[in-house]
N, C-alpha and C positions, 0 to 999 in steps of 0.2 A: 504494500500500500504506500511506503514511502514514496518510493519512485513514481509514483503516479499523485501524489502529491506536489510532488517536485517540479511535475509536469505544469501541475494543473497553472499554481503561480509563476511558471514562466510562460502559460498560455494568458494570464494577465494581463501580465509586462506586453506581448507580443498585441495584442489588443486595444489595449491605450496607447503603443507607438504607433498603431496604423488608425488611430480615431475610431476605432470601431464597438460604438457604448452599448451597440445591441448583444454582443460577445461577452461581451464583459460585465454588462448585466447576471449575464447568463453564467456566470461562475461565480456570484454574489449568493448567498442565503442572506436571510435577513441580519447584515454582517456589522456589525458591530465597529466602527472605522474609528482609531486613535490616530488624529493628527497632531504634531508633537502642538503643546501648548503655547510655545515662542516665537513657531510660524504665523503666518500673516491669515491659513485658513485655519489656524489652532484651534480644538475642540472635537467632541468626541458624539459623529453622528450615526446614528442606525436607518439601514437599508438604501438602498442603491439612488433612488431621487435624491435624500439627503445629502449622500457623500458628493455626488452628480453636481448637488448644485454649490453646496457649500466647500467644497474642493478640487474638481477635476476643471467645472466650467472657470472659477475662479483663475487657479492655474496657468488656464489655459489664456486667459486677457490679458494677465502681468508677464508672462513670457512667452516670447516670442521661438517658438519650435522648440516647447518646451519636452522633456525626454526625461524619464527615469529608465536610466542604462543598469539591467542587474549584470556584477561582475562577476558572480557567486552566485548559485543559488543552492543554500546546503539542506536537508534533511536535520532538523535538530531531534528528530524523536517524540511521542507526545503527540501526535498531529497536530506537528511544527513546523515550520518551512521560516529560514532566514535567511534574508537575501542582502548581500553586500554590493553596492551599486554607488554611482555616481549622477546626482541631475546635471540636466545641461538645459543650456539656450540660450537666449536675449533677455536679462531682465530689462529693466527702464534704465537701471544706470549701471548697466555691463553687462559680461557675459557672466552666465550662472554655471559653477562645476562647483559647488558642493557634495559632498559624499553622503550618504545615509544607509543605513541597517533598517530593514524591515521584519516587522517578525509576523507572521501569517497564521492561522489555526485553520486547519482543514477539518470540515467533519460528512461524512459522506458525499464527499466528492464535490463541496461547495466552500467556499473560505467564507468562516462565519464570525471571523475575527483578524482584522488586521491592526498592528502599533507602529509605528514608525521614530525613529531616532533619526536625528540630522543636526547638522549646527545651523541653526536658526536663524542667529544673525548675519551670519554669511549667506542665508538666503534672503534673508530681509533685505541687508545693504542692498543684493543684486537687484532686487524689484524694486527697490524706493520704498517700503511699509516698514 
């Protein structure tokens, strides 16, 4: 089941690089989303509208080809998935290459719990918030 865990949130990642919210809806359960609290969409939303609006559309305005690159995506055990990546793109005042850790909860074949780690303020400076 790991490995197919393993899959699923690097079929995520593959999802949201190519814009595709019907996809990636569709590997959502009613998923419990930690965005760290010093980011600019900080806060902790449940099921896919919520996260939709209050993160990914947000995201998606303040940077410019915006991309969460996973460099890693490990098996932690537990149906756990952590994923070691780097953001990228255009913020308003530069380019954005922050790094961030992800940690994922899979439970029958749906991620029904994601947390996110990142340095904040280095994402902040890059968008201006």
């Amino acid at each position: 089941m790991s490995q197919q865990n393993v899959d699923l949130v690097r079929s995520v990642y593959d999802a949201f690089g190519s814009g595709d919210m019907e996809a990636l809806g569709g590997f959502l359960a009613t998923t419990e989303w930690h965005e760290a609290g010093g980011m600019p969409y900080g806060g902790v939303y449940t099921g896919f509208e919520a996260i939709a609006g209050n993160v990914f559309g947000p995201i998606n305005e303040d940077v410019e080809s915006f991309s969460a690159r996973p460099e890693e995506v490990l098996d932690a055990g537990d149906e756990k998935v952590v994923s070691l990546g780097t953001y990228g793109g255009q913020g308003t005042n530069g380019p954005l290459d922050v790094p961030y850790a992800h940690v994922w909860t899979v439970q029958d074949g749906k991620i029904v719990r994601f947390v996110q780690y990142a340095d904040t303020k280095l994402f902040g400076d890059a968008v201006g918030k």
